[in-house]
C-alpha positions as CSV (number, residue, x, y, z in Angstrom):
1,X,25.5,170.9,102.1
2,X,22.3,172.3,101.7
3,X,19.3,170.6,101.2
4,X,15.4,170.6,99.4
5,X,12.8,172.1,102.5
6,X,9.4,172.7,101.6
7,X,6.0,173.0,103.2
8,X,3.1,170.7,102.4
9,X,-0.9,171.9,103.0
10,X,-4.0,170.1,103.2
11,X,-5.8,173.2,103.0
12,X,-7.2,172.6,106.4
13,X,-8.1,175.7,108.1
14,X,-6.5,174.5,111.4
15,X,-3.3,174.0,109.9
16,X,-3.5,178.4,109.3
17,X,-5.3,178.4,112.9
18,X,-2.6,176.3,114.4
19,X,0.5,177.7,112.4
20,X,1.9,174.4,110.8
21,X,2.4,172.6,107.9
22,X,0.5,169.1,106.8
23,X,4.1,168.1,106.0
24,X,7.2,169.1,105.8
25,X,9.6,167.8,103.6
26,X,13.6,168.1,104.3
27,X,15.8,166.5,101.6
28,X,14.5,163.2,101.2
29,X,12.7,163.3,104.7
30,X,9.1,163.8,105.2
31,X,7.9,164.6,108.0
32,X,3.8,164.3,109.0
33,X,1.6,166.2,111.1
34,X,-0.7,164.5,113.7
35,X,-3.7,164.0,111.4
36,X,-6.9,163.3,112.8
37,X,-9.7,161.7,110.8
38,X,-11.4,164.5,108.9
39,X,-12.5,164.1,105.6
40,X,-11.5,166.9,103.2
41,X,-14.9,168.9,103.7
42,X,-14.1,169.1,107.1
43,X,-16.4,166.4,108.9
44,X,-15.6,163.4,111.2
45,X,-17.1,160.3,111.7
46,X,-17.9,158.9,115.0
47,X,-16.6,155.6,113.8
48,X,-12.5,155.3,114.8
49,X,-11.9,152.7,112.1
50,X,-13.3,155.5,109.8
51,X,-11.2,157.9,111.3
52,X,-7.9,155.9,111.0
53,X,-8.3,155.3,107.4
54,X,-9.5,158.5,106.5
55,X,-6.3,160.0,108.5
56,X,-4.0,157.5,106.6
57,X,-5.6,158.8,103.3
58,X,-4.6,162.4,104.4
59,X,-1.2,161.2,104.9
60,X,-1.2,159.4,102.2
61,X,-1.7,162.3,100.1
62,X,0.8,164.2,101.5
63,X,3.1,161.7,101.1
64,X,2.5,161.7,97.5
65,X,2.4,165.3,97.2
66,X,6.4,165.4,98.2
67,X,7.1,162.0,95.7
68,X,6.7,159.2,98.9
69,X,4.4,156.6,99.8
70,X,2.9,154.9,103.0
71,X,5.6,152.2,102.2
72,X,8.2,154.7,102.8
73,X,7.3,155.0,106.2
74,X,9.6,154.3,108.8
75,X,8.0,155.5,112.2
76,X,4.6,156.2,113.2
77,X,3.5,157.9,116.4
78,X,-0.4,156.6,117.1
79,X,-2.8,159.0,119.8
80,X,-6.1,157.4,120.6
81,X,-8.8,159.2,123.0
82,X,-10.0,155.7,124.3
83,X,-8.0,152.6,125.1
84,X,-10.9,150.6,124.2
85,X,-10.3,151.4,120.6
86,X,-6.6,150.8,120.4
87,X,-7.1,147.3,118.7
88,X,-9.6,148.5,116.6
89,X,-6.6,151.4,115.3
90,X,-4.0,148.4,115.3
91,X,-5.9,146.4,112.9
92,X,-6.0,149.6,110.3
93,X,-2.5,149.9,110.4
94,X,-1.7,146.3,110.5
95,X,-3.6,145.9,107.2
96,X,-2.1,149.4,105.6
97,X,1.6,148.4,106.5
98,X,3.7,145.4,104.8
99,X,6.9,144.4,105.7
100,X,9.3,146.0,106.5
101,X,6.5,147.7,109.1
102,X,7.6,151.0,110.7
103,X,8.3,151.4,114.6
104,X,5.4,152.9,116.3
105,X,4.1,154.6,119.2
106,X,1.0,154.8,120.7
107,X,-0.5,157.2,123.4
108,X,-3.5,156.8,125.1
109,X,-4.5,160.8,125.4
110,X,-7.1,163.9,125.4
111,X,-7.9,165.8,122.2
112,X,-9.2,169.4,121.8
113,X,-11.8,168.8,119.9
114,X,-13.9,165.7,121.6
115,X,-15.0,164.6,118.3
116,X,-11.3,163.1,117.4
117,X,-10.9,159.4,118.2
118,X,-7.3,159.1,116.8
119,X,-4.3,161.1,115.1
120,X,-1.4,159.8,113.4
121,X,2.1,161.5,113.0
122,X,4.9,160.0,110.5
123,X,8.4,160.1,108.8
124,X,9.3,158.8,105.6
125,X,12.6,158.4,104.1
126,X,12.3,158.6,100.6
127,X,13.2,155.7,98.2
């Protein structure tokens, strides 16, 4: 049984840089690169509540690209540079996701690029 695979960009030059895909999409899986908060010209607010919604609209996108939707996610891995901002992430996704909510993980971690506050990986099953 063979089944759909595809490749998703952004158009990011990191993605070329980095040698991966946006998203990947495997049958009715799609699977989502950690996506930090850039908009699409390539800047990044200091604000992580900015930067979690602008990383769910890249995801978003994605999503849409391969024929899903943030409600098709089912798990969600969070990073976030400083614990302090943690709640401040939680709330974003609290208000993005309806029942049912995906699982989720979050990491308190280091970026390579000091700007990035957070990064958000997903799956989605498709419906």
């Amino acid at each position: 049984m063979s089944s759909e695979r595809r490749a998703i960009s952004s158009g990011s030059k990191f993605e070329k840089l980095a040698g991966y895909s946006r998203a990947v999409v495997d049958g009715e899986w799609v699977f989502v690169s950690g996506t930090a908060g850039h908009s699409p010209d390539g800047s990044i607010s200091d604000d992580v509540e900015i930067q979690t919604r602008q990383s769910l609209s890249t995801i978003s996108a994605a999503l849409g690209e391969a024929g899903a939707a943030l409600s098709d996610i089912v798990q969600v891995r969070v990073y976030v540079a400083d614990r302090a901002d943690v709640m401040t992430v939680s709330k974003v996704l609290g208000e993005t996701f309806a029942d049912p909510r995906p699982t989720n993980t979050t990491i308190i971690c280091g970026f390579p690029v000091e700007e990035i506050k957070v990064e958000i990986e997903t799956v989605a099953l498709k419906r």
